[in-house]
C-alpha positions as CSV (number, residue, x, y, z in Angstrom):
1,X,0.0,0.0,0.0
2,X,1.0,3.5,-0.5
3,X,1.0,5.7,2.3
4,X,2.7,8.9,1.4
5,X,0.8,11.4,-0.5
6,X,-2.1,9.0,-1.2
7,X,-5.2,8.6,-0.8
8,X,-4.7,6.4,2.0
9,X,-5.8,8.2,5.6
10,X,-4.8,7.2,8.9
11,X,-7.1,7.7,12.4
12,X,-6.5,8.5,15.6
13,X,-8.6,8.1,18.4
14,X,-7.6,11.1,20.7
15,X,-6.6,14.8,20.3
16,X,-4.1,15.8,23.0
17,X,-0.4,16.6,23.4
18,X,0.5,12.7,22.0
19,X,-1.9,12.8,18.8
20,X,-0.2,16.4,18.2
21,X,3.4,15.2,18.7
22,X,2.7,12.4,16.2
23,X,1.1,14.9,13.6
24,X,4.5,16.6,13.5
25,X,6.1,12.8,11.6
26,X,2.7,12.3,9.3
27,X,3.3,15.6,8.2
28,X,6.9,15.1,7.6
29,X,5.4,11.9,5.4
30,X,2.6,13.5,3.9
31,X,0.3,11.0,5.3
32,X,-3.4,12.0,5.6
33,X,-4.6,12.0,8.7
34,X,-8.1,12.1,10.6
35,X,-8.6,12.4,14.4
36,X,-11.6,11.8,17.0
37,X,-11.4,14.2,20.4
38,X,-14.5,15.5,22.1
39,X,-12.8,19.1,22.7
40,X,-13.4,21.4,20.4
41,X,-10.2,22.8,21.1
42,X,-7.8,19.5,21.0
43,X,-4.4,20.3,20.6
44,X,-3.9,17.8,16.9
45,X,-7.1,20.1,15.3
46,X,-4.6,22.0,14.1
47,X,-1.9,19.6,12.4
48,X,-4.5,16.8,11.0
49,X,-6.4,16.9,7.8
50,X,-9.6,16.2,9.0
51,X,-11.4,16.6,12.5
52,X,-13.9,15.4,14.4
53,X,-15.6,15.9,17.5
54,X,-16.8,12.9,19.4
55,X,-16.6,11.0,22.7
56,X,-14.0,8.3,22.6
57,X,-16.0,5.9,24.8
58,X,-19.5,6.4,22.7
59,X,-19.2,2.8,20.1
60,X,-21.3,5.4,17.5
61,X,-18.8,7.6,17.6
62,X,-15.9,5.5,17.4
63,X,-17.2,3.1,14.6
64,X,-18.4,5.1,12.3
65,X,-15.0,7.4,12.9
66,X,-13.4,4.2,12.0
67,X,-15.6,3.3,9.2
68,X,-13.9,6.0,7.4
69,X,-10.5,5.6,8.0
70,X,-7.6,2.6,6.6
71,X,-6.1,1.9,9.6
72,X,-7.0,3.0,13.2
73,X,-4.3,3.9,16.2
74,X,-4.9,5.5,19.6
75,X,-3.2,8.5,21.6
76,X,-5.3,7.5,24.6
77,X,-6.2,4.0,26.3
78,X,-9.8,5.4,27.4
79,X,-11.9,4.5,24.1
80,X,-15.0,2.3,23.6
81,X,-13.5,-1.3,22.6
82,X,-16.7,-2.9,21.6
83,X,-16.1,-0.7,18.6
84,X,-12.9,-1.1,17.7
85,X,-13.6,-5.0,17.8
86,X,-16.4,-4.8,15.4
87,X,-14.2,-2.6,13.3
88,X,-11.6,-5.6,13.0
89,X,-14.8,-7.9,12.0
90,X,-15.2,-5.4,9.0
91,X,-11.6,-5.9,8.0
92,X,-10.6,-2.6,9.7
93,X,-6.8,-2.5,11.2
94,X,-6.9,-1.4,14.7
95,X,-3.3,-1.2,16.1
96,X,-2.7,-1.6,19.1
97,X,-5.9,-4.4,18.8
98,X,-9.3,-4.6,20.6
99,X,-7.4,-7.5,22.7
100,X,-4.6,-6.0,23.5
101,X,-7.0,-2.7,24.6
102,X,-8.9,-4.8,27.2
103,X,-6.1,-6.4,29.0
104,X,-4.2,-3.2,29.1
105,X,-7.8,-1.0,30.0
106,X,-8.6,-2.5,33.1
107,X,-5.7,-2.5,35.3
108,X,-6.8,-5.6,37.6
109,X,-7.1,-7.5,33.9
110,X,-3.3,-5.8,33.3
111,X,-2.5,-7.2,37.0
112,X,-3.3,-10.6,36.0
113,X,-2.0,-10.8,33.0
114,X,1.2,-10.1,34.6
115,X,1.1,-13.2,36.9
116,X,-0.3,-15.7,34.4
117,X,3.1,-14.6,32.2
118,X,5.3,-14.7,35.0
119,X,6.3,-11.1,34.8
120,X,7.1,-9.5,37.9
121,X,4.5,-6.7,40.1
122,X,4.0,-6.2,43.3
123,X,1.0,-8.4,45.1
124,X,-2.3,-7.1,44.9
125,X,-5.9,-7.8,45.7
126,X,-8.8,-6.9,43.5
127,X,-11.9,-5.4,44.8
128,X,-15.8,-4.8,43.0
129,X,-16.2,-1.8,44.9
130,X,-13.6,0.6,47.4
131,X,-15.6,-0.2,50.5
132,X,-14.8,-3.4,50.7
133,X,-11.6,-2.3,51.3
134,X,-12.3,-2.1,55.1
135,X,-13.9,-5.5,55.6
136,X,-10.6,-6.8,54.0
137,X,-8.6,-4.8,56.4
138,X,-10.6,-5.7,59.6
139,X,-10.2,-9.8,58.6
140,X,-6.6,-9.4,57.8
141,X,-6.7,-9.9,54.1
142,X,-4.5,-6.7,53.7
143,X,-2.8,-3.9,55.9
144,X,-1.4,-0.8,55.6
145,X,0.2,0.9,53.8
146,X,-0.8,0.0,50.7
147,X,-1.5,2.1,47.1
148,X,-4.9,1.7,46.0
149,X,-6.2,2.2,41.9
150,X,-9.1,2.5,40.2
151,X,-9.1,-0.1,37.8
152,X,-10.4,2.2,34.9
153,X,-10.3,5.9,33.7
154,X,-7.0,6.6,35.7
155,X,-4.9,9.1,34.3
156,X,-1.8,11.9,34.7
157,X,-2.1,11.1,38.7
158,X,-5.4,10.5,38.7
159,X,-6.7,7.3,40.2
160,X,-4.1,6.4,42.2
161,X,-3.2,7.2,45.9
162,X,-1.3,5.8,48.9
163,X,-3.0,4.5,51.5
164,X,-1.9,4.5,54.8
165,X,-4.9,4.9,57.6
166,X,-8.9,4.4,57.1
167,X,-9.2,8.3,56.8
168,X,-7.4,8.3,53.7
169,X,-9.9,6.1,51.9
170,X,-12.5,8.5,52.6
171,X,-13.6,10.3,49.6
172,X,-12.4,7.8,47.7
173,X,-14.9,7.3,44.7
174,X,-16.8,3.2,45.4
175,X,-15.5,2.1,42.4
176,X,-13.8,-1.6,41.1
177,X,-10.4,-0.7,42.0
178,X,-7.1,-3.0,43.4
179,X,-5.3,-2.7,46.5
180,X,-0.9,-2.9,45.7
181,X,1.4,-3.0,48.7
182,X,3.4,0.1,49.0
183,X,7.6,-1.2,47.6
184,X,10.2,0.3,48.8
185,X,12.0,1.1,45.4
186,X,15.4,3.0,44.4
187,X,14.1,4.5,41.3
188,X,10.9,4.2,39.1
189,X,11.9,3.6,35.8
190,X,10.7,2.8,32.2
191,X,11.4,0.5,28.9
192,X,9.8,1.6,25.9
193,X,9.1,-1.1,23.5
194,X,8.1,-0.9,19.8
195,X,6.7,-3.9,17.7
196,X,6.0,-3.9,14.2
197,X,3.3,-6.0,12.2
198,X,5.6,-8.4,11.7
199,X,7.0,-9.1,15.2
200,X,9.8,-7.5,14.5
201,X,11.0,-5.4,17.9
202,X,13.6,-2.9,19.1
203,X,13.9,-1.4,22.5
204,X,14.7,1.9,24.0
205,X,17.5,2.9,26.8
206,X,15.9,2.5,30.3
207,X,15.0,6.1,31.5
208,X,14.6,7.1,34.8
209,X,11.7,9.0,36.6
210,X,11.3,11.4,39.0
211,X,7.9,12.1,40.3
212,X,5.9,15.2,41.8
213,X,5.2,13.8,45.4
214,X,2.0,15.5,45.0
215,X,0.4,15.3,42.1
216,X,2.0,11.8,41.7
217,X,3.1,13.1,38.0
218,X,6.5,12.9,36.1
219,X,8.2,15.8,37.3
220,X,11.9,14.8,35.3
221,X,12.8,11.7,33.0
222,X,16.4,11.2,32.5
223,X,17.9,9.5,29.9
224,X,20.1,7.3,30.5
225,X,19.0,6.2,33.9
226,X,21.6,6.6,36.3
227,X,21.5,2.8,37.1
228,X,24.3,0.3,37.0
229,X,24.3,-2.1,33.5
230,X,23.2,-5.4,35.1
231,X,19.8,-3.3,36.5
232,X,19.2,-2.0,33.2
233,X,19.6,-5.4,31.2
234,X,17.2,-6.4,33.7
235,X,14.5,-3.8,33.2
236,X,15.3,-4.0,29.2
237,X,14.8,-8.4,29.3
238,X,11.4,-7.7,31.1
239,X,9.7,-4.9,29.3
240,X,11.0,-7.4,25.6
241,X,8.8,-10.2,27.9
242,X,6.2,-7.9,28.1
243,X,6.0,-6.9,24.5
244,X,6.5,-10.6,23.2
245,X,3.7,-11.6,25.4
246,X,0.8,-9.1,24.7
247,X,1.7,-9.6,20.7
248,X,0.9,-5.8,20.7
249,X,1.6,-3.7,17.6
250,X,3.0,-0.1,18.2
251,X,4.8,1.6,20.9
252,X,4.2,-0.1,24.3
253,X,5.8,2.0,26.9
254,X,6.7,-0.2,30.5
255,X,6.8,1.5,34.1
256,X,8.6,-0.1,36.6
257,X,10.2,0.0,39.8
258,X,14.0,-0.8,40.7
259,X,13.5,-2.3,44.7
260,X,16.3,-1.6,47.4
261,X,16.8,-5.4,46.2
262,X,17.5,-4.4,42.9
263,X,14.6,-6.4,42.0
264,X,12.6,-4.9,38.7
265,X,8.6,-5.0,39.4
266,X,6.1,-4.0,36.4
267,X,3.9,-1.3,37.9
268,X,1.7,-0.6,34.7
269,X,2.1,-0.3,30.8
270,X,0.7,2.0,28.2
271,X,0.3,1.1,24.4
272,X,1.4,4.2,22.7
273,X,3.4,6.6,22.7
274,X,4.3,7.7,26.4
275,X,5.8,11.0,28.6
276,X,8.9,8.7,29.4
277,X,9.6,9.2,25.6
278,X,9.0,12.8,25.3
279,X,13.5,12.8,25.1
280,X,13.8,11.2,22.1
281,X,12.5,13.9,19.4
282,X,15.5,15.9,20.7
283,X,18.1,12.9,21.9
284,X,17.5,9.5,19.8
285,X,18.0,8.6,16.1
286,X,14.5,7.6,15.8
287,X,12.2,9.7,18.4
288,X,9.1,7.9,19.9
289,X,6.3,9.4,17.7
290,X,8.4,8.5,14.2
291,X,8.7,4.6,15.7
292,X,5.0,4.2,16.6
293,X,4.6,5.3,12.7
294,X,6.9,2.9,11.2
295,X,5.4,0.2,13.6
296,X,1.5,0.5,12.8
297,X,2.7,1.0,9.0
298,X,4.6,-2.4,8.7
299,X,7.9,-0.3,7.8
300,X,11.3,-1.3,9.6
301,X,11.6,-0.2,13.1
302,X,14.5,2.7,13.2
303,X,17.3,2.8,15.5
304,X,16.1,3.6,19.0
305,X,19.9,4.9,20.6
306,X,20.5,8.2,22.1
307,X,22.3,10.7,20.3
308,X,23.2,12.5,23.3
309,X,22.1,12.0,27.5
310,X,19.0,14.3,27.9
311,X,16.5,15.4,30.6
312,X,12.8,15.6,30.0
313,X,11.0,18.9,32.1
314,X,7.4,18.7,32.2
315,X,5.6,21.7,32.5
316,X,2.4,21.3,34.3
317,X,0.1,24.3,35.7
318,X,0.8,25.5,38.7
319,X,-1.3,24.7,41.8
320,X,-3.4,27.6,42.1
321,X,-4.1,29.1,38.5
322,X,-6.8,28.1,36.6
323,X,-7.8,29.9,33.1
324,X,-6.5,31.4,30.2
325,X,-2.9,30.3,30.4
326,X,0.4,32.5,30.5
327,X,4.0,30.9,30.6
328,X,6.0,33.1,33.2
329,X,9.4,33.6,32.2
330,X,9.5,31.2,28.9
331,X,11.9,33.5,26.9
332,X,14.6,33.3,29.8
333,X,15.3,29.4,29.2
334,X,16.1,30.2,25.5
335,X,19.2,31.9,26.8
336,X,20.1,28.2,28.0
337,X,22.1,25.8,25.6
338,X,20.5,22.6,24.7
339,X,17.5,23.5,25.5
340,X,13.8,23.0,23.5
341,X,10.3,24.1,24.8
342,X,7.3,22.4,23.5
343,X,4.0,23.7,24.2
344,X,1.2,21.8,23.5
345,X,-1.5,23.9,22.7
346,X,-4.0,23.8,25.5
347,X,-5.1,27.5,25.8
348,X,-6.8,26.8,29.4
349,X,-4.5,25.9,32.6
350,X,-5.6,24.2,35.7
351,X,-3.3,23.1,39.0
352,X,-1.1,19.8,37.3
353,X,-2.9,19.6,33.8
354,X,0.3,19.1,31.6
355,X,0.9,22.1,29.4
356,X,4.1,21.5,27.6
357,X,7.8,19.7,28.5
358,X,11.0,21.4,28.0
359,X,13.9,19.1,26.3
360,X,17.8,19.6,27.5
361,X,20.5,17.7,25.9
362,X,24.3,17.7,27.5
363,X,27.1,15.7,27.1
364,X,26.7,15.1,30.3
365,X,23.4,13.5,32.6
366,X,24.1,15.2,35.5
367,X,24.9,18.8,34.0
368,X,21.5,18.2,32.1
369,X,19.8,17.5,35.4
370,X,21.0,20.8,36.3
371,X,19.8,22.8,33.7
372,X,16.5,20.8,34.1
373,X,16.2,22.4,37.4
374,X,16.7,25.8,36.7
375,X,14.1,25.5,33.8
376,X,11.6,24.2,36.5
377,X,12.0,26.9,38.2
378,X,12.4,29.7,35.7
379,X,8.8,29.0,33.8
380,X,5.7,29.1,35.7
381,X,2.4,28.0,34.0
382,X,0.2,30.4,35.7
383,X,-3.0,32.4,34.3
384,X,-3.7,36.0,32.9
């Protein structure tokens, strides 16, 4: 099949700052594109050939989006999959597939896939509805502290939080969720794994995350992570696992945690492109959103090294600003060297909603690191 400047068109389900990022490599490729958001205002409306407003979890609004379109991809996990299943009955490509969706959608499913492969997570208990938490406590089944997830719709912090009296499950929404015990890790890190159509995989270098302890966000991802070789041929062996064992086709992109043990544990995966690979459109020969591409397409996967060590700066809006957004001191961090903004388009900010990421690239990690820091606290994503 042709793809570039054809009459072929490609879909993606979802608007925001990932659908937008990989707009910049179908553009470069002249491939048509069509995408699905329910905001007006997504942040890809401006870069795609066609647009359309609808909700992702309506199976209307998703098949007949689909209907229209030669091959269908995702920016976002949330999407109806009793639609993209009947698509594939139609003949429709769906990448990553319906089945690899529902195992990844729910995350007690994701849990248990995880044992029944022998990949390695921390134990966890499943629950229909939060307050049944209690009852479990009271008999024993678990104690704290513990982290506890809704098993759906979590997202950017959302869904998650760390439990560690009865008071903080209060307010908790009484949904089907899973209870995690709390590890005591080194460093949270993550694999990125693409897989083409025809099985054909490549990995990127392990990256390492740091989190907002608030917001439970990605505050920094460095790449490399500063971990010795045998911990990162570890992380690397797991997340190829992963990927041979979900048969997924696309990015998939593994979080994990390194224990004091230096044991690696699976925390959760996400099939497409990912924040941990924000690095690579500055730092590797292939970035992220140009992989996902050649891997949905059937085309051979590119070279996934660094180019150069580089620190990943998200910039989220700060915690009491909401409205038409401003980015405080933005010109300053062009005085920097090695240094790219990317600003994603959403005109309204709100405390944490991610607005953009900053790139720097060094020679050196740490030096990077540094920079990173003063960039974090040069810009401030406030409102007018």
């Amino acid at each position: 099949m042709n793809f570039f400047s054809s009459d072929f068109k490609l879909g993606i389900l979802g608007g925001g700052q990932l659908g937008k990022m990989l707009l910049y490599e179908t553009r470069k490729f002249d491939i048509y594109t069509k995408v699905l958001d329910a905001s007006r205002e997504a942040p890809c409306k401006i870069a795609c050939n066609e647009f359309v407003v609808g909700n992702l979890m309506d199976f209307d609004a998703v098949y007949n989006f689909g209907k229209d379109v030669d091959l269908l991809t995702i920016e976002i996990e949330n999407v109806n999959i009793d639609a993209l299943e009947k698509l594939e009955e139609i003949g429709k490509k769906v990448y990553p597939s319906s089945r690899v969706l529902r195992t990844i959608q729910n995350k007690a499913k994701q849990k248990l896939f995880y044992i029944d492969n022998q990949i390695p997570t921390a134990p966890f208990s499943r629950f229909a509805y939060t307050n049944e938490i209690k009852d479990s406590i009271s008999n024993g089944g678990i104690a704290f502290p513990f982290v506890w997830k809704s098993t759906q719709f979590g997202y950017d912090g959302q869904g998650v939080k760390i439990v560690r009296s009865l008071k903080d499950l209060e307010n908790l929404p009484n949904v089907e969720c899973i209870t995690e015990d709390l590890i005591p890790f080194k460093n949270e890190l993550a694999v990125i794994v693409s897989r083409n159509v025809r099985g054909e995989v490549v990995d990127y270098p392990v990256v390492e995350m740091e989190f907002h302890p608030e917001a439970n966000q990605v505050e920094y991802v460095l790449c490399p992570a500063r971990i010795n070789d045998e911990v990162a041929i570890k992380a690397r062996k797991i997340a190829l696992k992963l990927s041979e064992k979900l048969e997924h086709v696309g990015l998939l992109a593994v979080e994990m945690f390194q224990t004091s043990e230096d044991e690696i544990l699976v925390n959760e995966v996400a099939p497409r492109p990912h924040n941990s690979g924000h690095y690579s459109i500055e730092a590797s020969y292939t970035n992220q959103f140009e992989q996902h591409l050649r891997a949905i397409l059937g085309f051979p996967l590119g070279c996934s090294d660094s180019k150069v060590t580089a620190v990943m700066v998200n910039l989220v809006g700060e915690e009491k600003y909401t409205g038409v957004v401003l980015y405080e001191n933005i010109e300053e961090i062009f005085k920097l060297s090695g240094v790219t903004p990317h600003i994603y388009g959403k005109k309204e900010t709100r405390p944490f909603r991610k607005m953009g990421h900053v790139t720097i690239i060094h020679s050196d990690i740490n030096e990077a690191r540094k920079t990173a820091e003063k960039v974090k606290k040069t810009i401030k994503v406030i409102s007018k």
